[in-house]
N, C-alpha and C positions, 0 to 999 in steps of 0.2 A: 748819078750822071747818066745811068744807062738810060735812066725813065726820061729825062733832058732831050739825050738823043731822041729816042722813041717819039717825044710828043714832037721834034724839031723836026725830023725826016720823016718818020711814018703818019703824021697828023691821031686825029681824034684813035683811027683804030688799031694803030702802036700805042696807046697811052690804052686801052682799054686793055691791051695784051699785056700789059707792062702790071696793070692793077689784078689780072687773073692770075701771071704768076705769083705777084707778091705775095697773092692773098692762100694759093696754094703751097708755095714756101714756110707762109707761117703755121700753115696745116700738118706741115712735115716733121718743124720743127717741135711744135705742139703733142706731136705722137712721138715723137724722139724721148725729148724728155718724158713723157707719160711711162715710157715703156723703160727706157734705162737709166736713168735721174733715181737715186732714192736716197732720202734724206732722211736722217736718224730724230724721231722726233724726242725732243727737249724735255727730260724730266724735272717735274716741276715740286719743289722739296717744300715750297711753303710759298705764301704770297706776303709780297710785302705790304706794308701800309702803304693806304693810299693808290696800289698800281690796280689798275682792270681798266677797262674802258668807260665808264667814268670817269674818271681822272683827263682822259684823253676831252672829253668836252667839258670838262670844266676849265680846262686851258686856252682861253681865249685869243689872248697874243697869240700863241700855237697854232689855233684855230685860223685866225687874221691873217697870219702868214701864211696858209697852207693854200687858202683865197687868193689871193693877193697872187702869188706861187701861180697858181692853177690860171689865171685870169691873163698875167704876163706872156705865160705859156702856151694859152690861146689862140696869139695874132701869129705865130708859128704855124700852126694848123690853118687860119685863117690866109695865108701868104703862101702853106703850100697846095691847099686845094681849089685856092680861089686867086690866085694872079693872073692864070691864062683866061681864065673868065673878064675880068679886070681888065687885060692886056688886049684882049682881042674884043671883045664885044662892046666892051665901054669905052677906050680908048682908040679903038683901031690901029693898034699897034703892028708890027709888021709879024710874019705868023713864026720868023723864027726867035722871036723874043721871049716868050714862055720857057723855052728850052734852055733857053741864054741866060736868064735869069737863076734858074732853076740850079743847073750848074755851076755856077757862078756864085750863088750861095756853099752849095755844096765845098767848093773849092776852097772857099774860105774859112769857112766849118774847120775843115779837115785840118787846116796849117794853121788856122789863126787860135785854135785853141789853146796851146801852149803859150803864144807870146800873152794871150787875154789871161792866164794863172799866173804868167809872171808879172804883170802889171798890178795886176788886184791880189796878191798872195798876203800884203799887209793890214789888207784894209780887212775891218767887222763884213762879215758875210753880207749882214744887212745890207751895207754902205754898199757893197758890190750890187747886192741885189737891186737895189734903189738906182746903180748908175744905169743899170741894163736895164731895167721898166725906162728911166728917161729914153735911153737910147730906144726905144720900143715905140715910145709914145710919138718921138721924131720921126721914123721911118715911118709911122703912119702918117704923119704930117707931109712928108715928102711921098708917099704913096696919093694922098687927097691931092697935092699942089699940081701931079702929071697932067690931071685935067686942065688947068692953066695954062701947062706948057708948050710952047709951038710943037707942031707934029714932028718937024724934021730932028727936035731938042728930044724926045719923050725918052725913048731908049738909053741916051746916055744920063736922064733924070733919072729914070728906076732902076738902073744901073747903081746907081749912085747912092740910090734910097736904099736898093740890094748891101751894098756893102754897109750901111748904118744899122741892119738889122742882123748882118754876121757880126756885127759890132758887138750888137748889143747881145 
């Protein structure tokens, strides 16, 4: 939310203050654990058949899924470094819309995860994973369609797209 802000009020050079500290935080963090983190390493009494890393690419479905996994998870990255690009220079959207988006996600993230584990708690992982890649593939659908949209519609379009891809 804070970066939302950042890019909504302070434009491009709050979003670049916003990416120095992050990037400095995870610096912090990274020497936190180096320094006081210590993990008792796992004695190893015999190997089973069959286990090493081998085994790990011989497992194809495993493999498929890991893909698949990585690929859904993509248009995340894609939506969070590339909307205000999207929003603003392609679409000409209004300049507090990045921000609006942004959090707006966030928001949704934060509360709707509990009720999205109680809807999906029965179903095969798969089955979940399969509705969320749909719902992935829609919010792209409805990201492509803004172009379409009348200008004065676009905001409450990606609005809208926003909330199919907290969905998902």
């Amino acid at each position: 939310l804070a970066a939302a802000g950042l890019l909504s009020f302070a434009g491009p050079a709050g979003y670049r203050a916003a990416v120095a500290i992050d990037v400095a935080s995870f610096a912090v963090c990274a020497l936190l654990l180096a320094l006081l983190v210590r993990v008792p390493r796992p004695r190893h009494l015999g190997r089973a058949a069959g286990a090493g890393p081998g085994r790990l690419s011989a497992d194809r479905p495993f493999l498929a899924l890991i893909v698949a996994t990585g690929l859904v998870a993509l248009s995340t990255d894609f939506f969070l470094s590339g909307i205000s690009i999207y929003a603003l220079a392609q679409l000409h959207a209004q300049p507090w819309l990045p921000g609006m988006l942004l959090a707006l996600l966030t928001a949704l993230n934060s509360v709707g995860a509990t009720a999205v584990l109680r809807v999906t708690h029965r179903m095969y992982r798969t089955t979940a994973m399969a509705l969320g890649a749909g719902l992935y593939a829609a919010w792209c659908a409805a990201s492509l369609a803004a172009v379409a949209v009348p200008a004065q519609w676009r905001a409450a379009e990606l609005m809208a797209a926003t909330v199919l891809m907290a969905a998902a």
